[in-house]
MIFI-575988 format. One line per 4 residues: number of its first residue (from 0); for each residue x, y, z of N, C-alpha, C. Coordinates in Angstrom, 3 decimals. Layout:
<zamis>
NUM> X,Y,Z,X,Y,Z,X,Y,Z; ...
</zamis>
This chain:
<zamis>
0> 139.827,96.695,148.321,141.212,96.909,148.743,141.717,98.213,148.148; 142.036,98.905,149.114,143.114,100.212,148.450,143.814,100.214,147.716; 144.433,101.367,146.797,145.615,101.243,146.042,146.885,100.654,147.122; 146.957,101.540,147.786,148.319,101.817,148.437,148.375,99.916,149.237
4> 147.414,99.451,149.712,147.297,98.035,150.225,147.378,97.157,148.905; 146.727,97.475,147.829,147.493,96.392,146.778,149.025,96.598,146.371; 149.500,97.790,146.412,150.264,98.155,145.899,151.755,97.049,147.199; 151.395,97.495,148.129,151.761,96.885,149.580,152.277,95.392,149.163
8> 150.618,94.856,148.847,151.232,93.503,149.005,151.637,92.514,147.462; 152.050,93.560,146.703,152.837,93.492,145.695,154.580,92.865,146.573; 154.775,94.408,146.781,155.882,94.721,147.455,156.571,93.065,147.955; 155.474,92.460,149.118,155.652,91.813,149.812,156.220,90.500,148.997
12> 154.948,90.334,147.846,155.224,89.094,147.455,156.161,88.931,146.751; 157.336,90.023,146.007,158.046,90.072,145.164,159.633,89.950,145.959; 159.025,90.272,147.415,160.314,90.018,148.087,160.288,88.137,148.709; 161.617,88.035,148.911,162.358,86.806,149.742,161.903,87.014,150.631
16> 161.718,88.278,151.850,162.288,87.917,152.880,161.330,89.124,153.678; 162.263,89.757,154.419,161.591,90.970,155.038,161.428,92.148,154.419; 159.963,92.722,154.106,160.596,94.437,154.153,160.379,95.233,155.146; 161.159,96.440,155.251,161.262,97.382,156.646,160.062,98.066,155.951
20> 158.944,98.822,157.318,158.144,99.749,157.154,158.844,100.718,156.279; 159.810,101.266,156.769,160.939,102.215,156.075,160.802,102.188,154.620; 161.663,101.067,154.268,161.368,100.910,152.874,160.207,101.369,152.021; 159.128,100.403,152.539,157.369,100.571,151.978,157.495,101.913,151.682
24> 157.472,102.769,153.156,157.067,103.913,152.833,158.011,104.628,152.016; 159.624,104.760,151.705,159.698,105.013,150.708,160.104,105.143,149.539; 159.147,103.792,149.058,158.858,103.235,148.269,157.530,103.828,147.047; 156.646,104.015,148.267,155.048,104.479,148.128,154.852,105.641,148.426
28> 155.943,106.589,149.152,155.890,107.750,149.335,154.583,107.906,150.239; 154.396,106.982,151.522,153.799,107.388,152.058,154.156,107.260,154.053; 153.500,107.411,154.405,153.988,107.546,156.149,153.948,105.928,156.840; 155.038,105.889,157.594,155.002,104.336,158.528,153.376,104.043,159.014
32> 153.052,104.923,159.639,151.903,104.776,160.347,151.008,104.337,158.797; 150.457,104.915,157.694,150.207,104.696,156.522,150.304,103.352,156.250; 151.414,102.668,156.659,151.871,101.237,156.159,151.617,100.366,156.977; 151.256,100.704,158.522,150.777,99.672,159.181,149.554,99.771,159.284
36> 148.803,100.834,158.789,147.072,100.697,158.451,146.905,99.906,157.419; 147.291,100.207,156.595,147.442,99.316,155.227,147.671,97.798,154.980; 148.954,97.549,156.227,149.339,95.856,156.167,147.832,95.481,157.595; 147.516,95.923,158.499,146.179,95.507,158.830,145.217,95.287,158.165
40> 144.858,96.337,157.310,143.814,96.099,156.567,144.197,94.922,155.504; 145.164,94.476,154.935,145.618,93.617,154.243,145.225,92.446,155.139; 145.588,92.058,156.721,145.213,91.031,157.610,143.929,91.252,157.598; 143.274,91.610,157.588,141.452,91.788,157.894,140.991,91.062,156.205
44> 141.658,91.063,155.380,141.378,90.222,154.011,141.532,88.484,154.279; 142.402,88.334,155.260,142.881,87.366,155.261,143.976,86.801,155.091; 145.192,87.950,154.847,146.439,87.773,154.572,146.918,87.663,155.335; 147.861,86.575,155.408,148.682,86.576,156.984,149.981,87.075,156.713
48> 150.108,87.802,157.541,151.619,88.590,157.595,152.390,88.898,158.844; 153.515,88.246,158.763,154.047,88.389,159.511,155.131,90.024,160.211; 155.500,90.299,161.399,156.029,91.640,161.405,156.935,91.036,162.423; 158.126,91.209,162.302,159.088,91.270,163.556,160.478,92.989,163.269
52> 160.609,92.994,164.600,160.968,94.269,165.438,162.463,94.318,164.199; 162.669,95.515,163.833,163.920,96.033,163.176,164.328,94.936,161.758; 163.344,94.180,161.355,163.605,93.335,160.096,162.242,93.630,159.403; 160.544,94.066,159.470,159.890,94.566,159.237,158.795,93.309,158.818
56> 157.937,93.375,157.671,157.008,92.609,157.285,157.144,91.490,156.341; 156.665,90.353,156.109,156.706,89.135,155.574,155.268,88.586,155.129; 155.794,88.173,153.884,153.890,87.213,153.432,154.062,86.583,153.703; 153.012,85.432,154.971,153.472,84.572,154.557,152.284,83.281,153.823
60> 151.039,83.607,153.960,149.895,82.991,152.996,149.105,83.674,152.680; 148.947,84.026,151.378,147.810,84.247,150.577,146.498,84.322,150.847; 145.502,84.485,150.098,144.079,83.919,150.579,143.785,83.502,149.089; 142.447,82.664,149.242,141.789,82.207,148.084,140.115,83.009,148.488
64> 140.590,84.582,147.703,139.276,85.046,147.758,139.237,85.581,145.820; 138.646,86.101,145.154,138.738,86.146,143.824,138.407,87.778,144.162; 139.374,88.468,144.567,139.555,89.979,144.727,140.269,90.777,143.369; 139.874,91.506,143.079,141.180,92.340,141.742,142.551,92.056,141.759
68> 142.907,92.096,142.669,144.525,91.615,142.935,144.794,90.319,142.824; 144.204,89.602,143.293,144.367,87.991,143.436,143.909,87.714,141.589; 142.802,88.321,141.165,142.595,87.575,139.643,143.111,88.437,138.930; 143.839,89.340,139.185,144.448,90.608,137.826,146.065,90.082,138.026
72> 146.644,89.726,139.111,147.840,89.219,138.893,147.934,87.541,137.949; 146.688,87.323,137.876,147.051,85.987,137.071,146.267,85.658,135.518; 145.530,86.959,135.274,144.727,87.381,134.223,145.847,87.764,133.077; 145.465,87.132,131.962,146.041,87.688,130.886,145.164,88.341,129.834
76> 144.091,88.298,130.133,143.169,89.014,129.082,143.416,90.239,129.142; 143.429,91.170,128.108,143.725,92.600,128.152,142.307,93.272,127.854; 141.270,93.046,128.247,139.961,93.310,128.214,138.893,93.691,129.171; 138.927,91.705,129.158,137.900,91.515,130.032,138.894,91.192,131.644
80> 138.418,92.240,132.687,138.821,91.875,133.462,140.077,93.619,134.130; 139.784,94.257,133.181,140.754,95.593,133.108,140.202,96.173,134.834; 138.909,96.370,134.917,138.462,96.709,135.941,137.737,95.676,136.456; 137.936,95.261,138.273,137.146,94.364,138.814,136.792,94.932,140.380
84> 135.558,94.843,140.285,134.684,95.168,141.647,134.701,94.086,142.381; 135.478,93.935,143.574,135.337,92.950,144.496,134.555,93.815,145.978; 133.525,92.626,145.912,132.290,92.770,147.619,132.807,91.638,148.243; 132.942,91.805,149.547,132.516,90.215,150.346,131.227,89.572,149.957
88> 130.269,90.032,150.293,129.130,90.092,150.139,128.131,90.860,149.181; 127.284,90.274,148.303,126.550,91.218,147.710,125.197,90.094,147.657; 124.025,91.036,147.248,122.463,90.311,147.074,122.942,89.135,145.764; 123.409,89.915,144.364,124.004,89.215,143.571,124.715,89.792,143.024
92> 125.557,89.453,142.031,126.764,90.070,141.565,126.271,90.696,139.706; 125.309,89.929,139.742,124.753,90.489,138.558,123.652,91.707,138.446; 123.248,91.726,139.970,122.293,93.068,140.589,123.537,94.185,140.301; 124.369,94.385,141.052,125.463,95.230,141.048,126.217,95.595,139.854
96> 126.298,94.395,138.856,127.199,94.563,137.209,126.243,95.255,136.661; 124.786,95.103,136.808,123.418,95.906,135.630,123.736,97.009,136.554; 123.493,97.513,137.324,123.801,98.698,138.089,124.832,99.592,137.646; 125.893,99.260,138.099,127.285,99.885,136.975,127.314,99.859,135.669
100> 127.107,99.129,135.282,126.429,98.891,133.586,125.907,100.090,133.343; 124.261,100.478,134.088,123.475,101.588,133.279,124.379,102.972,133.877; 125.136,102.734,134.743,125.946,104.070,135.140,127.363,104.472,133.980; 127.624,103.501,133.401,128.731,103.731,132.372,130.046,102.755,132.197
104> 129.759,101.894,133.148,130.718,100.749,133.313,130.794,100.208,131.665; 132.284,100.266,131.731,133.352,99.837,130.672,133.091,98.460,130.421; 133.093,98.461,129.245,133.057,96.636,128.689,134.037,95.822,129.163; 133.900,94.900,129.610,134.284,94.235,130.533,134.638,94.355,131.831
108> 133.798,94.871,132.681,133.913,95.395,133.443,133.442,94.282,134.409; 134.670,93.857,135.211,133.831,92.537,136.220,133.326,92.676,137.523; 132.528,91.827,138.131,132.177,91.895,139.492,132.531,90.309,139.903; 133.049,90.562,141.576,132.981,89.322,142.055,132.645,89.510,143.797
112> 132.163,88.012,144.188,132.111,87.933,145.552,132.412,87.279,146.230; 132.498,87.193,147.724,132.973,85.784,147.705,131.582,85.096,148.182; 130.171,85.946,148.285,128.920,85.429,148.687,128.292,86.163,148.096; 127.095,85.148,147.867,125.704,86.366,147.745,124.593,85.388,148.416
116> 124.071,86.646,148.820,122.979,86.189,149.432,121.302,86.101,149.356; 121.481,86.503,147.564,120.374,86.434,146.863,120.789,85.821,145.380; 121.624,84.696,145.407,121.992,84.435,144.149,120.739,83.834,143.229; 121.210,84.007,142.288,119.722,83.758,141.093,120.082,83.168,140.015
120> 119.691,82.093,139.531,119.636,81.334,138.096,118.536,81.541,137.030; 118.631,81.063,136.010,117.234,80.933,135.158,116.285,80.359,136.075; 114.587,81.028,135.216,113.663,81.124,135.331,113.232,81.143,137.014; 114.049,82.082,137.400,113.782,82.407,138.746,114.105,81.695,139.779
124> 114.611,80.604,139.632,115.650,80.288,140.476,116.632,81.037,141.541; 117.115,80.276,142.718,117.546,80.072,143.761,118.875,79.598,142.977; 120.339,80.383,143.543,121.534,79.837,142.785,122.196,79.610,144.535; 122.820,78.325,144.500,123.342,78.117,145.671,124.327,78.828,145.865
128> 124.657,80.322,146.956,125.735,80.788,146.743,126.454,80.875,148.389; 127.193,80.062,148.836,127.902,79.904,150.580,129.109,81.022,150.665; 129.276,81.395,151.261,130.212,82.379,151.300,131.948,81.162,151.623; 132.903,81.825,151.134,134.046,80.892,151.064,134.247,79.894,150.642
132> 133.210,79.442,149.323,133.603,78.149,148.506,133.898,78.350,147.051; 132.961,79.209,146.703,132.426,78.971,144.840,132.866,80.300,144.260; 133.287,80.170,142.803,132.963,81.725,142.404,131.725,81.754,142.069; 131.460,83.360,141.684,130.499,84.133,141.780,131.065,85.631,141.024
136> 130.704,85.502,139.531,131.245,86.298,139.025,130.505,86.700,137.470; 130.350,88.629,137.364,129.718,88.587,136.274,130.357,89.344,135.635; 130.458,89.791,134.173,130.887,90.519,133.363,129.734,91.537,132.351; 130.516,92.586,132.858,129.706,93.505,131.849,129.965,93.895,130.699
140> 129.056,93.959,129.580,129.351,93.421,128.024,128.577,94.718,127.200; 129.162,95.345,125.834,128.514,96.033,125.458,128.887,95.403,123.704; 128.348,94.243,123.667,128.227,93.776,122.346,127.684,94.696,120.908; 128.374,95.407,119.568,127.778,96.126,118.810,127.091,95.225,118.077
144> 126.110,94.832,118.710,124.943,93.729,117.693,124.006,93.894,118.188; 123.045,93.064,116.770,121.368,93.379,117.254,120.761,92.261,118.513; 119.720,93.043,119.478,119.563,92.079,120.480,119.513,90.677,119.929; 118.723,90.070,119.123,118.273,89.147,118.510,119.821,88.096,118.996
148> 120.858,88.335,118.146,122.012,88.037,118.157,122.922,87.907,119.362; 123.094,88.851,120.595,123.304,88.614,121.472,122.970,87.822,122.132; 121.558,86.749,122.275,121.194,85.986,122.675,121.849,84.352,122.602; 123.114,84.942,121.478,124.380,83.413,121.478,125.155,83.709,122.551
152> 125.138,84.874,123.511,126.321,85.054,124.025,126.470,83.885,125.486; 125.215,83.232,125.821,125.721,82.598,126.612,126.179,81.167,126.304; 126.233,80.847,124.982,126.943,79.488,124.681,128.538,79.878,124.632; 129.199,81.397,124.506,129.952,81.402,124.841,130.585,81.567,125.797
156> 129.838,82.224,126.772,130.239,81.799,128.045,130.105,80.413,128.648; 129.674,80.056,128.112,129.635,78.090,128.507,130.674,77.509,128.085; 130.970,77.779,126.969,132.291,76.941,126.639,133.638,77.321,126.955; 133.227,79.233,127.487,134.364,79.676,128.329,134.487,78.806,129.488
160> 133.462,79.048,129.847,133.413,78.134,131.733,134.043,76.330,131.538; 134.238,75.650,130.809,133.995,74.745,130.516,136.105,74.412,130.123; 135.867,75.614,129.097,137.697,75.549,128.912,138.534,75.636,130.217; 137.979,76.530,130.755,138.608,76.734,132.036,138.914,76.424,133.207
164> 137.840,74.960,133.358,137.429,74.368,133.874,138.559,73.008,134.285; 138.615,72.782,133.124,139.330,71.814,132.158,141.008,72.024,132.745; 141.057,73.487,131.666,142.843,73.813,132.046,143.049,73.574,134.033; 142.010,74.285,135.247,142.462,73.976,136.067,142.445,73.014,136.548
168> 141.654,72.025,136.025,141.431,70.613,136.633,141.157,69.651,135.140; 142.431,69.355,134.579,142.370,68.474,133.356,141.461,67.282,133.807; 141.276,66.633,132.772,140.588,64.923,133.007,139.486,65.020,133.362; 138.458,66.241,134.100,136.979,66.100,134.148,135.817,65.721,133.567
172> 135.178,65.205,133.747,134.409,64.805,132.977,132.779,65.536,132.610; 132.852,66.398,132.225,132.452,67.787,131.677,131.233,67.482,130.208; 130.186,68.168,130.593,129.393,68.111,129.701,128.268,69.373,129.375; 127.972,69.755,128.112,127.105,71.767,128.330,125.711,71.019,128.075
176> 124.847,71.551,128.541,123.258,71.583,128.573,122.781,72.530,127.510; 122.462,72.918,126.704,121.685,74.300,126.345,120.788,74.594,127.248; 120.930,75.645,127.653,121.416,76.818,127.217,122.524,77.363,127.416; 122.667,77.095,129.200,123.289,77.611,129.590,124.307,76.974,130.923
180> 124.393,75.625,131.181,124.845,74.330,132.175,125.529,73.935,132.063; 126.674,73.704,132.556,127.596,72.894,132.726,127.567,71.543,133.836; 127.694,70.391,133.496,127.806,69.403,134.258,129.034,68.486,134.363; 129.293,68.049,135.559,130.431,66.878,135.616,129.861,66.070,136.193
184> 130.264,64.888,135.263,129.806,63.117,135.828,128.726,63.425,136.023; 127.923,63.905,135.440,126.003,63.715,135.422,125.800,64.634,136.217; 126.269,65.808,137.157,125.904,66.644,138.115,126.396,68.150,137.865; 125.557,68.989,138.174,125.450,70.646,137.675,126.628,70.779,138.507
188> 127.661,71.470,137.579,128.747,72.219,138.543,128.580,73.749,138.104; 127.817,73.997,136.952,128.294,75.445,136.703,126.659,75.920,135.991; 126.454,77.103,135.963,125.059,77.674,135.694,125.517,78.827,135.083; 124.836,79.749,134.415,125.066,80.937,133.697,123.855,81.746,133.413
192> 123.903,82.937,133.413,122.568,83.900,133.993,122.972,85.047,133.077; 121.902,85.388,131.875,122.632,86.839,130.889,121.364,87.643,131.326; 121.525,88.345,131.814,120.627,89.859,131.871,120.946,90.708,130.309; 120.157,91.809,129.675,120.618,92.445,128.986,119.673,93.679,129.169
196> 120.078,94.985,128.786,118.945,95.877,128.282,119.251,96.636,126.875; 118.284,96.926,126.561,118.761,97.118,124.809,117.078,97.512,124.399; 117.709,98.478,123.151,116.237,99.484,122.287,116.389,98.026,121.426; 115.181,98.401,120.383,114.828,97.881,119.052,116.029,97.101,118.462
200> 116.572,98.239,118.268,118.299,97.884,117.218,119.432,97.854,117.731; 119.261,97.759,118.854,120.666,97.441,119.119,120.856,97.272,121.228; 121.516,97.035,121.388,122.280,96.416,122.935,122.585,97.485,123.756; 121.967,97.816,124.690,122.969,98.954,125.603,123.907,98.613,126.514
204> 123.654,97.350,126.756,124.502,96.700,128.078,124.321,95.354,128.136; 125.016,94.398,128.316,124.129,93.193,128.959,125.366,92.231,130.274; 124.781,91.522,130.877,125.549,91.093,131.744,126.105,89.824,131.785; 127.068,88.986,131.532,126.927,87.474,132.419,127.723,86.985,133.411
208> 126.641,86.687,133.884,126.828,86.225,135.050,126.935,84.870,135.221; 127.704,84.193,135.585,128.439,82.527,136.144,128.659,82.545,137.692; 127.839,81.018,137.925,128.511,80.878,139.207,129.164,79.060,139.008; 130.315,78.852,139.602,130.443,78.038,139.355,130.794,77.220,140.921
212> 131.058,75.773,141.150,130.987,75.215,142.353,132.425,74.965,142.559; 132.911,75.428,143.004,134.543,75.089,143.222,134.499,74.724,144.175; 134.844,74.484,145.559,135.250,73.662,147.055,134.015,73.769,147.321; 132.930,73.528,146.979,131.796,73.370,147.965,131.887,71.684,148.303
216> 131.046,71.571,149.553,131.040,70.045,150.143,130.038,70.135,150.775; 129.246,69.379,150.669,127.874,68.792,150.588,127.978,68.331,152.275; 128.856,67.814,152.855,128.504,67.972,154.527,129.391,69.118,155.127; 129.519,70.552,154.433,129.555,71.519,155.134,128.044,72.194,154.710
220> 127.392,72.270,154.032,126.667,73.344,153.472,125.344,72.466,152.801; 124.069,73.442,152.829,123.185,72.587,151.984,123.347,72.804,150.676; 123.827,72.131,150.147,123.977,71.892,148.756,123.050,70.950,147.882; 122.809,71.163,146.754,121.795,70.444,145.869,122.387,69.240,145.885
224> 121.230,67.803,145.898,121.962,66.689,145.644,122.151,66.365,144.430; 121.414,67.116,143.376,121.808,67.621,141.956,123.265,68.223,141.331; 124.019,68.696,142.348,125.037,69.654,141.906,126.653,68.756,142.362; 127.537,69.098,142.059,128.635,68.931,142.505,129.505,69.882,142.352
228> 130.841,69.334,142.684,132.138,70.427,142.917,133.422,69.950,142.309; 133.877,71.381,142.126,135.187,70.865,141.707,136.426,70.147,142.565; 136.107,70.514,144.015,136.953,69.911,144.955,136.270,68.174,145.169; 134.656,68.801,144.593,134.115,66.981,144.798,134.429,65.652,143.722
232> 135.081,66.464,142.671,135.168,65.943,141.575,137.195,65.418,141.704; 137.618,65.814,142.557,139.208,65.885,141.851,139.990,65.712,143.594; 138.427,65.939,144.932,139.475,65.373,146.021,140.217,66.987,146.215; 140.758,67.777,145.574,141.427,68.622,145.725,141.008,69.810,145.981
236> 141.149,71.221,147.033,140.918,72.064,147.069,141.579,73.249,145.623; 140.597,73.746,145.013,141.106,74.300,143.594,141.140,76.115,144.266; 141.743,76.806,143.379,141.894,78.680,143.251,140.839,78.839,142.889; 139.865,79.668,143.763,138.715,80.767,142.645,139.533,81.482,142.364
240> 140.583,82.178,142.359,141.003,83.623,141.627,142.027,82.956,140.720; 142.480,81.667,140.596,142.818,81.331,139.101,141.507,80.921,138.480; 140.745,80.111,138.888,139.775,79.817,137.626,139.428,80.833,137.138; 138.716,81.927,138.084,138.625,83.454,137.427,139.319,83.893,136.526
244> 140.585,84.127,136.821,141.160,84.624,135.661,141.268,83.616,134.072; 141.277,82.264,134.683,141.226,81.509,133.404,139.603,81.543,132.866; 138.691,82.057,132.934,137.591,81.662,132.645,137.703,83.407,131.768; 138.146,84.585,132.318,137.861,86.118,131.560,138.743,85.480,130.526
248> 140.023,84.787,130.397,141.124,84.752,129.370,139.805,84.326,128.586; 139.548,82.684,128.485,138.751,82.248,127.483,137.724,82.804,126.779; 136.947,83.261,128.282,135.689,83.681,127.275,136.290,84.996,126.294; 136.733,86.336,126.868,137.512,87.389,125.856,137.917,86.457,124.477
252> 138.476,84.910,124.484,139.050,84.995,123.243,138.257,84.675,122.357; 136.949,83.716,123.242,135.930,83.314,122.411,135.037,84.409,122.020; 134.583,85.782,122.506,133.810,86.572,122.475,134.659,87.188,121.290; 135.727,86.764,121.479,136.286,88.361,120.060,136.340,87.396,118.692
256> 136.294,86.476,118.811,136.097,85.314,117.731,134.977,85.394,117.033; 134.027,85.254,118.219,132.465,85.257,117.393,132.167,86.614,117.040; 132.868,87.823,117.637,132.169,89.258,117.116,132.896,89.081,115.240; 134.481,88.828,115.306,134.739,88.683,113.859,134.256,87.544,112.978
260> 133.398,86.647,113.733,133.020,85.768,112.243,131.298,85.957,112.286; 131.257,86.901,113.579,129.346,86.729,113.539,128.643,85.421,112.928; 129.075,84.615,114.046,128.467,83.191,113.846,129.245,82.753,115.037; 128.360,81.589,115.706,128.906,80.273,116.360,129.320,79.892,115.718
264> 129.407,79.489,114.422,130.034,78.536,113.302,131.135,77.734,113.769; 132.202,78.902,114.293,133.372,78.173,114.798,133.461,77.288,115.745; 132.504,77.458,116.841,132.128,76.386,118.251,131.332,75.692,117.970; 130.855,75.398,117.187,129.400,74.311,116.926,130.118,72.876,117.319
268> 131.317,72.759,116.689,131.973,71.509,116.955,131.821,70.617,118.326; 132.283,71.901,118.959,132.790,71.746,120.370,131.651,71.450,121.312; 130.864,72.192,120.713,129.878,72.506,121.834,128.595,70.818,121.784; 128.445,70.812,120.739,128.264,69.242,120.228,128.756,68.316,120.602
272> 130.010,68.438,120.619,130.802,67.113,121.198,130.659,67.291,122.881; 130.863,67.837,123.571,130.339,68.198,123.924,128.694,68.174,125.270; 128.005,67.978,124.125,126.975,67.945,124.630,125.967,66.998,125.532; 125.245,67.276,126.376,124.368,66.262,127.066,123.439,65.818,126.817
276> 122.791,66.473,125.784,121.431,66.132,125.197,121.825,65.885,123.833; 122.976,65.604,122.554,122.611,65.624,121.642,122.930,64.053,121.639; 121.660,63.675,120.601,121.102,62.574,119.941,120.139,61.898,121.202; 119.997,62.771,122.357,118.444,62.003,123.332,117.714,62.736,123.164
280> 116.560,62.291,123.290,114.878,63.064,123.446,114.959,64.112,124.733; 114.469,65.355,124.654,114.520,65.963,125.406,112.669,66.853,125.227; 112.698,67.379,126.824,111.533,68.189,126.681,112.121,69.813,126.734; 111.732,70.476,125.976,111.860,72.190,126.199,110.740,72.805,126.806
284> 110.854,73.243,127.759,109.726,74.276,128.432,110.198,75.185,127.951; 109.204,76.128,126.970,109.119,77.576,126.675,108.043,78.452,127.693; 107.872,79.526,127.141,106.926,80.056,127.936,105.375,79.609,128.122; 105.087,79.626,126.918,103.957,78.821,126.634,103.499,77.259,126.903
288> 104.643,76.282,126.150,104.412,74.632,126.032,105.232,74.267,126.586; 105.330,72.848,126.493,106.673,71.843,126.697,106.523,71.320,125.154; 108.087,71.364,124.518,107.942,70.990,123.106,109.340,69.831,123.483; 108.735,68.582,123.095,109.193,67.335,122.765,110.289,67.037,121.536
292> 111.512,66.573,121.907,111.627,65.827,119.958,113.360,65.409,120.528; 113.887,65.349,119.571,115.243,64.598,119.539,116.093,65.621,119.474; 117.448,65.460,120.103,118.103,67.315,120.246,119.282,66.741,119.125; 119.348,67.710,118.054,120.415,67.675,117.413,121.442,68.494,117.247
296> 120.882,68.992,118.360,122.942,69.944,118.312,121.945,71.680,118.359; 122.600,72.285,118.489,122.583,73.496,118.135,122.997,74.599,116.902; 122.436,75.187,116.147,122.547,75.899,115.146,123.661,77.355,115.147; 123.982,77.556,114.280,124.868,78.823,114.103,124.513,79.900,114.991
300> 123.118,79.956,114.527,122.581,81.192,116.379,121.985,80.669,117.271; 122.636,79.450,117.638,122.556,79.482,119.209,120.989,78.471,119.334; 120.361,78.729,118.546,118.837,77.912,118.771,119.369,76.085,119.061; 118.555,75.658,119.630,118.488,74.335,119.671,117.809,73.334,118.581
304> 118.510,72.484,118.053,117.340,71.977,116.929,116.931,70.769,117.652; 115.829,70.863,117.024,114.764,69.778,117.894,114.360,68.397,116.476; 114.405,67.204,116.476,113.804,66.558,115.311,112.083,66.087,116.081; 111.144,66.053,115.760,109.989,66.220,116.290,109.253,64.824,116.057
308> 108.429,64.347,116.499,108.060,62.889,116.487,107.568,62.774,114.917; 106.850,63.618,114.416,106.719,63.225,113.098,107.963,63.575,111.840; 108.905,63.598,112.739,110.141,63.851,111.886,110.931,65.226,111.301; 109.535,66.105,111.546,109.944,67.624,111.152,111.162,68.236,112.248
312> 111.421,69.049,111.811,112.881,70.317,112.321,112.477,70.926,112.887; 112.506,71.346,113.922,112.248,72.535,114.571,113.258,73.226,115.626; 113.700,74.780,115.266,114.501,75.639,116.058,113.810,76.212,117.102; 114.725,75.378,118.797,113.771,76.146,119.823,114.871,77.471,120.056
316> 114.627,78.789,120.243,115.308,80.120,120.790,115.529,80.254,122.139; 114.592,80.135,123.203,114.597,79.747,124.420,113.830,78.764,125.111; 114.153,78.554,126.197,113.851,77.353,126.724,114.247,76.726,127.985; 114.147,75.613,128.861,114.572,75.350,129.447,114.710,73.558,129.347
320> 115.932,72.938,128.702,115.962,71.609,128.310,116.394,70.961,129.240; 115.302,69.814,129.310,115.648,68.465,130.288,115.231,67.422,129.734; 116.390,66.376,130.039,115.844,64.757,129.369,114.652,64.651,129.681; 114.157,64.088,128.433,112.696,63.493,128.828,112.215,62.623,129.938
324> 111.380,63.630,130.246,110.600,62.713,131.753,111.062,63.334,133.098; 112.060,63.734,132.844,112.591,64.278,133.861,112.281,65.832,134.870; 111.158,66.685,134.491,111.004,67.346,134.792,110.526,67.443,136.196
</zamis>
């Protein structure tokens, strides 16, 4: 969307009633003709607007697409979220954030879509992404820490996704996976995907990427019989461009938390309580094995602790955890 078209349908929404082309233009200091390219292109988004003869233009519905305008008018983070790249369409949104990323893109620098058509999860995964249901949204991150350490960053984006989740749809029944999962009532609503690139000592960029299931419905679309929604969960059609913005608020507050105490320390609580696997047997696929044992929560960096059949401790780093048997 253009300046002069966001700027437009500012205008609109701040008014009661009608504004005259007249006005707009000057307003915006720009030409009538200018203002009815502009309020078209505003209808080609999906905005419906109304125009009648010598009283001028009217909003009169919105859209629910998660565009810069739609999540920066309801964003309070002063961070994350300063700049946002909205596509209709992209392969993925985290292809495009590493992209801008190695070009110079600003920390926090977001991407969103309202589709992709190559969405991607861990270990190579297929991320269900329909155009007009779900967000689909990544953030670009330039953490001053050693890679090693960055590798907590997606428990905070989990418990971002999870707060946010919550505030737009209280009473859910919400649970985190390690690493990186969110579930309601036993079913995946939310997934999380960190790209990074980085020397020896330190981070040059890294990405995360969330998609989460907001109005999807299982007899419009093939959807996992694994997964659910937030409209499936609550009956109700929910905002991607509020959850958006409630999901940059959280995570920004949680990300600036953990850079000043350099530790999970502070979320361990949460993330525990929380949790889907702690106190059941779970299997971890690493690269190598499947390592077995009892999940006890997660550690200050992010590792998973495992209690092991002969009773020993063990910290898994990565992985992919599922109840036992279940693979």
């Amino acid at each position: 969307m253009g300046k002069s078209a966001s700027r437009i349908l500012s205008i609109l929404r701040e008014s009661d009633g009608y504004v005259s082309g007249q006005e707009i233009s000057d307003m915006l200091g720009i030409s009538r003709t200018a203002v009815w390219k502009n309020i078209n292109s505003l209808r080609d988004y999906g905005y419906t607007i109304d125009a009648v003869s010598n009283r001028g233009y009217r909003l009169l519905r919105g859209v629910d697409i998660p565009t810069a305008d739609e999540i920066g008018r309801q964003c309070a983070a002063s961070v994350f979220g300063r700049e946002i790249v909205y596509m209709a369409s992209l392969s993925s949104t985290n292809n495009l954030a590493m992209m801008l990323a190695a070009q110079g893109a600003e920390h926090g620098t977001v991407v969103t879509s309202d589709e992709q058509t190559s969405g991607k999860g861990r270990m190579g995964r297929d991320w269900y992404s329909p155009p007009g249901t779900n967000l689909y949204i990544s953030v670009v991150l330039r953490p001053p820490v050693f890679p090693a350490e960055a590798s907590q960053i997606p428990i905070l984006a989990v418990l971002a996704e999870m707060r946010a989740m919550r505030r737009l749809c209280p009473g859910l029944d919400l649970a985190v996976k390690w690493p990186n999962d969110v579930y309601c009532s036993g079913r995946k609503v939310c997934g999380t995907l960190c790209e990074m690139k980085a020397e020896t000592d330190s981070v040059e960029h890294l990405v995360v990427g969330t998609g989460i299931n907001v109005n999807a419905n299982p007899s419009d679309h093939d959807m996992p019989l694994t997964a659910t929604s937030l409209f499936m969960e609550t009956g109700q059609k929910q905002s991607r461009a509020e959850l958006a913005a409630r999901f940059l608020e959280d995570f920004e507050r949680v990300y600036e938390r953990w850079l000043s105490e350099c530790s999970l320390e502070p979320f361990m609580m949460e993330w525990n309580s929380a949790s889907l696997l702690l106190g059941r047997r779970v299997d971890v696929r690493t690269a190598s094995k499947v390592i077995t044992g009892i999940s006890m929560g997660i550690a200050e960096n992010g590792a998973l602790k495992l209690q092991l059949k002969d009773g020993t401790k063990r910290l898994v780093y990565a992985g992919d955890a599922t109840l036992h048997g279940s693979f």
